[in-house]
C-alpha positions in Angstrom: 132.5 141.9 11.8 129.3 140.9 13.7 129.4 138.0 11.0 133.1 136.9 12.5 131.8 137.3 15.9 128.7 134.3 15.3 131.1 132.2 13.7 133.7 132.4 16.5 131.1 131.9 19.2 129.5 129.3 17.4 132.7 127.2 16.9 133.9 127.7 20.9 130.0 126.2 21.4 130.7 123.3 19.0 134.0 122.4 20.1 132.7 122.3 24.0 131.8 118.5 22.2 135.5 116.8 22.0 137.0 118.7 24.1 134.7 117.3 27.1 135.3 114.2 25.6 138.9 114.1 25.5 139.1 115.9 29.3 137.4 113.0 30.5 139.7 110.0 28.6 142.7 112.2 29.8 141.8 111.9 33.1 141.6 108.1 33.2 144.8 108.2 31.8 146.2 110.5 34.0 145.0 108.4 37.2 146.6 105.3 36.1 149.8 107.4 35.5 149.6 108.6 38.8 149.0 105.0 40.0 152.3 104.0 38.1 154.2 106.7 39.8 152.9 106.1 43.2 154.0 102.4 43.0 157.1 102.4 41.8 158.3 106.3 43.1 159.8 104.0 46.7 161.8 101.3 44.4 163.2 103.8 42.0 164.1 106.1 45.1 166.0 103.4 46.9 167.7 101.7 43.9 169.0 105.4 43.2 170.7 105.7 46.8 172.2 102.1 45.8 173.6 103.3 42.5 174.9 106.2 44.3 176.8 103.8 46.5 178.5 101.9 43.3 179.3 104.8 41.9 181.3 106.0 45.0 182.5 102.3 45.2 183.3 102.8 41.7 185.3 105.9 41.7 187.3 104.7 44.7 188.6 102.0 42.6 189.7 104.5 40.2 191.5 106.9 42.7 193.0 103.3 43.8 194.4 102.9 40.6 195.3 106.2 40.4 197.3 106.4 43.4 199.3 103.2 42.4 200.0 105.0 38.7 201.4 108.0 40.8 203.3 105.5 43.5 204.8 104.1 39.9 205.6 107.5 38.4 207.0 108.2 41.7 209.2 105.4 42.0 210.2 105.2 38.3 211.3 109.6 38.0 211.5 110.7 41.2 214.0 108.0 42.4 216.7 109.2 39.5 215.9 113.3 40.5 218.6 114.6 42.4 216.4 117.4 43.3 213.9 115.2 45.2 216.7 114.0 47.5 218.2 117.1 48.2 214.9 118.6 49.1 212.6 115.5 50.0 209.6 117.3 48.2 208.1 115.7 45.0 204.9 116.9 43.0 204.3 113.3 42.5 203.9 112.5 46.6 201.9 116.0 46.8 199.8 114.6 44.3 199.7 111.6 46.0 198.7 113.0 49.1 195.8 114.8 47.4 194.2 111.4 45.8 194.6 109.9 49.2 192.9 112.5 50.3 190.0 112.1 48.1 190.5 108.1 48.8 190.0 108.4 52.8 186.7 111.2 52.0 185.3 108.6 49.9 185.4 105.5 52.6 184.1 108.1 55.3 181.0 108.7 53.0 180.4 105.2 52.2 180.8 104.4 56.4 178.0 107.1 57.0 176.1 105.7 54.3 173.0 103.0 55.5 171.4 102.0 52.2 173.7 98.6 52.2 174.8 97.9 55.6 174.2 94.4 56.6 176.8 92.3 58.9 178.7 91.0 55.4 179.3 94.8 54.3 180.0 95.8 57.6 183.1 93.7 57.7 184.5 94.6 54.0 183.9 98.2 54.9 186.3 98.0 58.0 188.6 95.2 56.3 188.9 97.7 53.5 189.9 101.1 55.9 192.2 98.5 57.6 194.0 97.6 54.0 194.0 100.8 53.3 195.9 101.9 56.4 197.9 99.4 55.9 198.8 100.1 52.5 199.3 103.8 53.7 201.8 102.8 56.1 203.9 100.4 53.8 204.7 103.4 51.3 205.8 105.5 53.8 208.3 103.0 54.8 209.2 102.3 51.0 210.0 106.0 50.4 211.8 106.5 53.7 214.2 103.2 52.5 214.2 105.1 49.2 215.6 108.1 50.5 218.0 106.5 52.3 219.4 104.1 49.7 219.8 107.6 47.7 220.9 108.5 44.3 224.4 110.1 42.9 225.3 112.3 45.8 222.7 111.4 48.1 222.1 108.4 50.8 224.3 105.6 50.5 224.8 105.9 47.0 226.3 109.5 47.2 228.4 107.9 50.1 229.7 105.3 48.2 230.3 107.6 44.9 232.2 110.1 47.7 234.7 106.8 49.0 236.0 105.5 45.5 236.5 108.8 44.0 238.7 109.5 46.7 240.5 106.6 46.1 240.0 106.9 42.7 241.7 110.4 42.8 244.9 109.3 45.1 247.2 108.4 42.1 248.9 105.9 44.8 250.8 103.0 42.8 248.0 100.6 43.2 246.1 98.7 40.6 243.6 100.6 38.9 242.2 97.5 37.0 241.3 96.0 40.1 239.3 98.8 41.7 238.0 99.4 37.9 236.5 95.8 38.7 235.0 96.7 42.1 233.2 99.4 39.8 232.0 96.9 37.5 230.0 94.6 40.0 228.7 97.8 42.1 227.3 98.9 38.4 226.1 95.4 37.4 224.3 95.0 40.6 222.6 98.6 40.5 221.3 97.1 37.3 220.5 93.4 37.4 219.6 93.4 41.2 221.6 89.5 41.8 223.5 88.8 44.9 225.8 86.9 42.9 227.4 90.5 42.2 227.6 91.4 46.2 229.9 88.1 46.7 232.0 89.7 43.3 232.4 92.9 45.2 233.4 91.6 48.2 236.2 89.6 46.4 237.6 92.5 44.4 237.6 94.8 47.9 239.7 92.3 49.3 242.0 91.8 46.2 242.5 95.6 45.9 242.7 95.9 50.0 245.6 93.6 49.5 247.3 95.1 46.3 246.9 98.5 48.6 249.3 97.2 51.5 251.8 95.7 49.0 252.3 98.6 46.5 251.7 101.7 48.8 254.7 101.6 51.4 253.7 104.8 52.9 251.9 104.0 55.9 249.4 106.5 56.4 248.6 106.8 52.8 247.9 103.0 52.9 245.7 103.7 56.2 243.6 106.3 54.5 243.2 104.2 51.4 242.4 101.0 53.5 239.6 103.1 55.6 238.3 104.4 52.6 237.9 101.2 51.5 236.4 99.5 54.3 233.8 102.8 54.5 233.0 102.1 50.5 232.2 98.2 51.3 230.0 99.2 54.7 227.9 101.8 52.1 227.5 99.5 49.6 226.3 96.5 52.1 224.2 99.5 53.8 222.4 100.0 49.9 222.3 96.5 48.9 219.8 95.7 52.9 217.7 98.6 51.5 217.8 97.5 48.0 216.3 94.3 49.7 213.9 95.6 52.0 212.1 97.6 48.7 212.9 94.2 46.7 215.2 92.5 44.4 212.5 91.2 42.0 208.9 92.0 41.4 207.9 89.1 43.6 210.1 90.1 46.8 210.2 93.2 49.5 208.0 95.9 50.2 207.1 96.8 46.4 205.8 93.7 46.2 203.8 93.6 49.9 202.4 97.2 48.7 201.4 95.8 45.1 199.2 92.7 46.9 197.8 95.2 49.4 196.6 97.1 46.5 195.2 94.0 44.7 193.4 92.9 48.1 192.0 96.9 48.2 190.6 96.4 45.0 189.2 93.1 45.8 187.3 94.2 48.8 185.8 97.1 46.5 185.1 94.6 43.6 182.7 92.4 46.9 181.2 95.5 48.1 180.3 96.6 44.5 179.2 93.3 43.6 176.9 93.3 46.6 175.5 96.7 45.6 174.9 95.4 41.9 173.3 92.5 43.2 170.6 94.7 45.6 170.0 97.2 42.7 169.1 94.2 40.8 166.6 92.5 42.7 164.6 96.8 43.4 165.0 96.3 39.7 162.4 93.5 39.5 160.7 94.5 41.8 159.6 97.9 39.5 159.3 94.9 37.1 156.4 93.0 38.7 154.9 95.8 39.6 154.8 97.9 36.6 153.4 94.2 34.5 150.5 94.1 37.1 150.1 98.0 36.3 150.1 97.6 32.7 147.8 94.7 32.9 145.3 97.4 34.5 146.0 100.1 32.1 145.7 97.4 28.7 142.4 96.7 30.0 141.3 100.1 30.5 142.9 101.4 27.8 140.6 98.5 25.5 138.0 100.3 26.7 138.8 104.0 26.0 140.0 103.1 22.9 137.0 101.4 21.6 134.8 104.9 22.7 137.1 107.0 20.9 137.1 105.0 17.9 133.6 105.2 18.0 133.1 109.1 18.7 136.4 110.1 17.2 138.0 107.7 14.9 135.5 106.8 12.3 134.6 110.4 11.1 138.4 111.4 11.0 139.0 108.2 9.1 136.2 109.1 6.4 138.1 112.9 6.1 141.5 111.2 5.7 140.8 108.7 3.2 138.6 111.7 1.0 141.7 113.9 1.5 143.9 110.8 0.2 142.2 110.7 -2.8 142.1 113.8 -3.6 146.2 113.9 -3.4 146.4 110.7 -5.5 144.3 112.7 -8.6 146.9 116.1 -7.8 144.0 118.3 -6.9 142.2 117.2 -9.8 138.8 119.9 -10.0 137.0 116.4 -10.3 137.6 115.3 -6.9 136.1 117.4 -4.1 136.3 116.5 -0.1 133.5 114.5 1.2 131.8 116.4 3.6 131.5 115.2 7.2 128.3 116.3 9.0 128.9 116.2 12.7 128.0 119.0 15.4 131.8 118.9 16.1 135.0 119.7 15.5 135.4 117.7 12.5 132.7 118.9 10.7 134.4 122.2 10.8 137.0 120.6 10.2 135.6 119.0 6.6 134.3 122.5 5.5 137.1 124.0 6.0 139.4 121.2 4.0 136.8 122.2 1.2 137.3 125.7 1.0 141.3 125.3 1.2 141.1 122.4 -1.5 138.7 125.3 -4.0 141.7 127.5 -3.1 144.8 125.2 -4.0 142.8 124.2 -7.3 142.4 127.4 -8.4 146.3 127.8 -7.8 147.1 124.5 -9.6 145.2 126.1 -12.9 146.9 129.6 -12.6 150.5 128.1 -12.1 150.3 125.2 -14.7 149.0 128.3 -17.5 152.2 130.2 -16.4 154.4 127.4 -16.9 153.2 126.4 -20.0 154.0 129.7 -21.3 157.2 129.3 -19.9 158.3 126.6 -21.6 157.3 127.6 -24.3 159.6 130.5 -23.7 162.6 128.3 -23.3 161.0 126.5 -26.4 161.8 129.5 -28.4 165.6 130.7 -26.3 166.8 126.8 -26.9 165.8 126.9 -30.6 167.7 130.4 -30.7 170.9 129.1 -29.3 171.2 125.9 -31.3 170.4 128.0 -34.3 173.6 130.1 -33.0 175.7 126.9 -32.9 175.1 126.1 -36.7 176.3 129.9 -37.2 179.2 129.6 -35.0 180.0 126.1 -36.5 179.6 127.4 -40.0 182.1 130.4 -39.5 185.0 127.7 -37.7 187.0 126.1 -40.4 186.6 122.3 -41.0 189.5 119.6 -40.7 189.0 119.5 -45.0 189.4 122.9 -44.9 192.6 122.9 -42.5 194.0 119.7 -44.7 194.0 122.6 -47.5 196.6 124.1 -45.8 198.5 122.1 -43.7 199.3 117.6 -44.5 197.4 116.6 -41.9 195.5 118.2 -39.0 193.0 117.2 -36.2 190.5 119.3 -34.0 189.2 118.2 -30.7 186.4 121.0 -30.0 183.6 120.1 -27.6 181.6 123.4 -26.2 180.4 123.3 -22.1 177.2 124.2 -23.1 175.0 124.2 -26.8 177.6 127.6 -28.1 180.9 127.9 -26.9 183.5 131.0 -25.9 186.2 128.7 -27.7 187.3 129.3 -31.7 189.8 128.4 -33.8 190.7 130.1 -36.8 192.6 129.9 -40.1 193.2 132.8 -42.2 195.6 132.8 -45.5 197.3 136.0 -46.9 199.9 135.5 -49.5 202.1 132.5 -48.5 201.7 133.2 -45.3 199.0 130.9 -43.2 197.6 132.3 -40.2 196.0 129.6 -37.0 194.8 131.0 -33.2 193.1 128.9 -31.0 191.3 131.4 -28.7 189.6 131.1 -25.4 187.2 134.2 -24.5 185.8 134.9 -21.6 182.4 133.3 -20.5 180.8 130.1 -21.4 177.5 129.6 -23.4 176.2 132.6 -24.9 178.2 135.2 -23.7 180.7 133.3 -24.8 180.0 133.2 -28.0 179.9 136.2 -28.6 182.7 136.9 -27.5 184.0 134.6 -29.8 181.9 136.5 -33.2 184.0 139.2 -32.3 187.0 137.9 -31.9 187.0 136.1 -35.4 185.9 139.1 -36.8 188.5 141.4 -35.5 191.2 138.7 -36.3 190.0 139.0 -40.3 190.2 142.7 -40.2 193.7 143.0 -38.2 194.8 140.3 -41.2 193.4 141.0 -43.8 192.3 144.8 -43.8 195.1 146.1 -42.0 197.7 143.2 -43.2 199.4 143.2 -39.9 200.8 139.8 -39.8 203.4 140.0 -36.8 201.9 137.7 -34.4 202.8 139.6 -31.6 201.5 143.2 -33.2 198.3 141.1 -33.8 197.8 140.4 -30.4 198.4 144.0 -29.6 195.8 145.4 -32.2 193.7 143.0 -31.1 194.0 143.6 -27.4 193.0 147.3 -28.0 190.4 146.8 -30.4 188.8 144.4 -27.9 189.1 147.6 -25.3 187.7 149.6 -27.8 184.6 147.4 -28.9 183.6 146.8 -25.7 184.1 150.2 -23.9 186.1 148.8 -21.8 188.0 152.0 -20.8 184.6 153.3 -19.4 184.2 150.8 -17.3 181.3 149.0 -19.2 183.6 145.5 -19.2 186.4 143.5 -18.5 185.7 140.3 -20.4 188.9 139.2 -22.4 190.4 136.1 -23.6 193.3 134.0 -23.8 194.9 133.5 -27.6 197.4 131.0 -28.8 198.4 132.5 -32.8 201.2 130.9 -35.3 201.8 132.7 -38.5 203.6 129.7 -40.8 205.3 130.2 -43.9 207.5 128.3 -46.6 211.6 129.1 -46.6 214.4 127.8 -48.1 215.0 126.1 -44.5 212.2 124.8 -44.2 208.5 126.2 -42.4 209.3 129.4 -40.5 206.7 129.3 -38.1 206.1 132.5 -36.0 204.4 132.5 -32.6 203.1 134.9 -30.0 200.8 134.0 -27.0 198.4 135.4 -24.2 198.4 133.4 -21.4 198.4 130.6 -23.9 201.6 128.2 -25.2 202.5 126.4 -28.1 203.8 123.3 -28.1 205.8 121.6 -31.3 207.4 118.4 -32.1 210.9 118.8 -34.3 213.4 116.4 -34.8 210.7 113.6 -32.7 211.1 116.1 -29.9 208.9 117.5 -27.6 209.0 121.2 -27.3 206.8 124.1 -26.0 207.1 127.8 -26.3 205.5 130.1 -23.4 203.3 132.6 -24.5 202.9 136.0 -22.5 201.8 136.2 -18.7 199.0 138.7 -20.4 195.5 138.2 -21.6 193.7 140.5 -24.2 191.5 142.8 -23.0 190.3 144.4 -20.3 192.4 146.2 -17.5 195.6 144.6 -16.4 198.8 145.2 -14.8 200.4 144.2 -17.5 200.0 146.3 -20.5 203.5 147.6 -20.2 204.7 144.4 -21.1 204.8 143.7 -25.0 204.0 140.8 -26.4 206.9 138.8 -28.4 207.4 136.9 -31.0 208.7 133.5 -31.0 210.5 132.1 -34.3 210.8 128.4 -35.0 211.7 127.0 -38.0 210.3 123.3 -38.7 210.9 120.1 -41.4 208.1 118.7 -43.2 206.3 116.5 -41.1 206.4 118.3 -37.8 203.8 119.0 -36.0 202.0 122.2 -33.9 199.6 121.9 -30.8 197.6 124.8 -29.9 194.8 124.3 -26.8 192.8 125.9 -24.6 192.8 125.1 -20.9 189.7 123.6 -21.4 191.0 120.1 -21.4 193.8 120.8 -18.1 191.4 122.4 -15.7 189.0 119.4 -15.9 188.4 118.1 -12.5 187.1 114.3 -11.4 185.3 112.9 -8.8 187.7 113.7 -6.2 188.1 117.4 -7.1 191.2 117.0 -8.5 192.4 119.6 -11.9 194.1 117.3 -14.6 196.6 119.7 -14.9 199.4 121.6 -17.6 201.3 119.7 -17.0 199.8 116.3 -16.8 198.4 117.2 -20.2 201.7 118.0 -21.7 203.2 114.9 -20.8 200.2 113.1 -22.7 200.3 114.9 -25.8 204.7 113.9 -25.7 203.2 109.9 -25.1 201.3 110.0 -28.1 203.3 112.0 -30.8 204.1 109.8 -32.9 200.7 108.2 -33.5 198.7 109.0 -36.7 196.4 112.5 -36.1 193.4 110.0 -35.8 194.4 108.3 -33.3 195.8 111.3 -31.1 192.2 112.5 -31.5 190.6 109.2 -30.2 193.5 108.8 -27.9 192.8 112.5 -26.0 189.5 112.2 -26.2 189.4 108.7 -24.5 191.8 110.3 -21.7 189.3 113.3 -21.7 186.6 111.2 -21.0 188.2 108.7 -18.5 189.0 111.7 -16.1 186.2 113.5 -15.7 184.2 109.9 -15.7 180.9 111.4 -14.2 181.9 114.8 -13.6 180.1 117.6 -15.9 182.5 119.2 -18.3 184.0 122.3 -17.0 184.7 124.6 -19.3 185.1 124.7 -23.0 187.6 122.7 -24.7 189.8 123.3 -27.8 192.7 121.1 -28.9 194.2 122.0 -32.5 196.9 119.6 -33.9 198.5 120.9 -37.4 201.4 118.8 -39.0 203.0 121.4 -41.4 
């Protein structure tokens, strides 16, 4: 303890050295900061009241814009709601009211504001609450007009609507054509907006004025209908002055005074802003000049403190870095050791204590390279188990000479994930009946091949000890003896597999070929077509929902030359690059492309298709394709 106590004390003694050292080049530093600061705190103030004011500038041509895209909403909804004329409240002028709100805040705060006020800005600022105004007062007007022209039932439009359908509704002996006309321009003015269609209407009125005192002999009838007339013609000429006064065309009335008041709004904002811009530009290099003479100073000074710390600092660090450098470039070799640095400092602590952590990694290095060495040769010894495992498991699986013995021509396609596979396929011959399964167990590698041991070796005894050859009773026996091996009733497991199994025999018809399936189908050419069978929704082993369901037997019977594919889903659930499954079904159209090619080439041709899929991808899972031409 008292030993710890020395060494601390001594090290808070020794690093009293750099520490004054680097309190003293911090200060320098820290003075010319301060200097920086101090000259260019007053610029960076002002140019940020400036910025303020474009902002403000800025937002108020915003809310400018704004307020003209509710004004246009306004006129283009508002104008065609019968609700806003019967009431004479809109959302869209409440809204309005809000931004102009906002609008006449903002030019109050730029008034008060003195940061750019020079005789120039002075007069934009009142030209622009004088536009403004202005503008303020011209929409009024233009919404006052509006309500007054009027819409359906309302203003002069609702008038005029209320006049014709009177006379509309009269059924006096007049012609209907005519005041069907008088209709016509009213509409075709409403839309086009040409005067050409107020001289039409004025012709028709008088046309259908005069048809009214020819063909309706009753006097006061033709009264009524003639003041009616004459108070239709006054509301239209009433609609069409306002229809003028708001504007005809977007280059005429007071839609089009309001529009250039906007435009000259947003033109005195654009000067203002421009002005501001230019102001915060020239504070800009100001802070320029002066932080280029500042850094002038502090390149100068900072020669200097450099060249001191190089020479008290630098030089000894440098020699520590390069001996740890080499050290790294050998790995830690024992060989290499870190150069000690004697200095009363720091960095000589520094150096001793680089030594004792490079003793310790070294030591580490030794100990973990002897432990990995013994464990590869570990995996030496697993790797030289399992491939000794694959010769077994390829020794037990029948060969294509072997499956030629039975059958005139065959293929297998039968490529493992890893060095042993859960896939088999077996052959198995009792009297003139042949027995093939293609089976898919549970697991990959080594579990599943072991699986697999046991499933070929329960298929010989089902076969040929108990000489069950039903395929479906097989697949029962199987099932349970699969339970039973593996205690799976106990809970120990539920590993399984999936089993595709044909038993094929000669008849006078032909080859009677029985089929039963877990979870796997079969799929047959006859005739040059295309068939598959369905095998059970059922696996063997393990617990399942299932059991109740039997497995059946499927009976086919084939001509010479026809052929049998049993697989695993090895080959379907292969995925490529974009995560995409090949896919039953893609895979059954595949093997119908190619079944009339020679076995050998259906082999090459799968394969290829295998291999173009998965392109980069790792395989999957373990795949098993059998082809038997009986």
């Amino acid at each position: 303890m008292n030993q710890i106590f020395t060494t601390s004390s001594q090290s808070n003694k020794k690093f009293r050295g750099i520490k004054n050292k680097l309190q003293l080049y911090f200060s320098i530093y820290l003075l010319l900061t301060a200097l920086i600061i101090g000259a260019i705190f007053m610029f960076y103030e002002k140019r940020e009241r400036i910025e303020y004011i474009t902002d403000l500038l800025t937002e108020l041509h915003i809310d400018i814009q704004t307020l003209s895209g509710i004004e246009k909403d306004f006129f283009t909804y508002e104008t065609i709601n019968t609700t806003f004329f019967k009431t004479g409240e809109s959302e869209y002028l409440d809204s309005r009211k809000q931004k102009l709100y906002t609008i006449q805040h903002s030019l109050i705060a730029l008034k008060n504001r003195k940061e750019l006020r020079n005789e120039d800005i002075d007069k934009k600022l009142f030209k622009l609450n004088q536009a403004v105004g202005e503008y303020e007062v011209l929409f009024e007007r233009l919404v006052l007009i509006t309500q007054r022209k009027g819409y359906k039932d309302f203003g002069k439009i609702g008038q005029m609507r209320k006049f014709i359908h009177e006379i509309e509704n009269s059924n006096l002996p007049f012609g209907k054509e005519k005041l069907l006309m008088i209709r016509r321009h009213e509409k075709d003015f409403m839309i086009r907006k040409e005067e050409e269609y107020i001289d039409k209407l004025s012709l028709a009125v008088q046309e259908l004025r005069a048809d009214i005192r020819e063909t309706v002999k009753d006097k006061k009838y033709q009264n009524e209908m003639l003041d009616l007339l004459r108070k239709y013609q006054y509301a239209f000429l009433d609609m069409v002055d306002y229809e003028k006064q708001i504007g005809l065309n977007v280059h005429e009335g007071m839609r089009y005074q309001t529009q250039q008041k906007a435009y000259q709004i947003a033109d005195i904002i654009g000067q203002i802003n421009k002005e501001g811009k230019r102001q915060a530009q020239e504070i800009t290099y100001r802070i320029k000049y002066t932080l280029g003479a500042v850094i002038v100073l502090c390149f100068i000074l900072g020669m200097i403190v450099s060249y001191l710390i190089s020479k008290k600092l630098s030089f000894p660090v440098q020699q520590l870095s390069d001996s740890i450098h080499k050290v790294i470039k050998n790995d830690f070799s024992e060989e290499f050791k870190i150069n000690p640095i004697i200095t009363s400092d720091e960095i000589g602590w520094l150096s001793k204590d680089f030594g004792l952590m490079l003793d310790k990694i070294q030591s580490s290095l030794n100990e973990t390279q002897e432990k990995t060495q013994e464990i590869e040769r570990s995996q030496l010894q697993i790797m030289d188990s399992i491939r000794y495992a694959r010769q077994i498991q390829d020794a037990v699986l029948p060969t294509e000479v072997e499956l030629n013995e039975y059958f005139l021509d065959s293929f297998v396609i039968y490529r493992p994930q890893k060095v042993v596979s859960g896939d088999f396929y077996w052959v198995y011959r009792k009297k003139r009946k042949t027995f093939v399964a293609v089976v898919d167990c549970t697991g990959h590698g080594v579990p599943g091949a072991f699986m697999s041991m046991i499933g070929q070796t329960l298929l010989n005894k089902i076969v040929g000890q108990s000489k069950i050859y039903d395929p479906a009773m097989i697949l029962e026996v199987l099932h349970l003896e699969i339970q039973h091996a593996l205690k799976q009733n106990e809970g120990k497991n539920d590993d399984g597999m999936e089993v595709a199994i044909c038993a094929i025999e000669n008849t006078d018809l032909g080859k009677k070929v029985t089929f039963a399936g877990a979870h796997r189908p079969l799929y047959y050419v006859q005739d040059g077509e295309f068939l598959k069978i369905k095998g059970n929704n059922r696996s063997i082993g393990g617990k399942q929902k299932q059991e109740n369901h039997q497995f059946i037997t499927h009976t086919i019977h084939l001509q010479t030359n026809d052929t049998l594919y049993l697989t695993t889903d090895g080959f379907a659930d292969q995925n490529n690059s974009d995560r995409v499954k090949y896919g039953t079904q893609k895979l059954t159209q595949f093997l119908e492309q190619i079944k009339e090619h020679p076995f050998a080439t259906q082999k090459l041709e799968l394969t290829k298709e295998f291999e173009t899929f998965k392109d980069k991808e790792t395989q999957r899972d373990d795949m098993t394709i059998l082809g038997l031409r009986v």
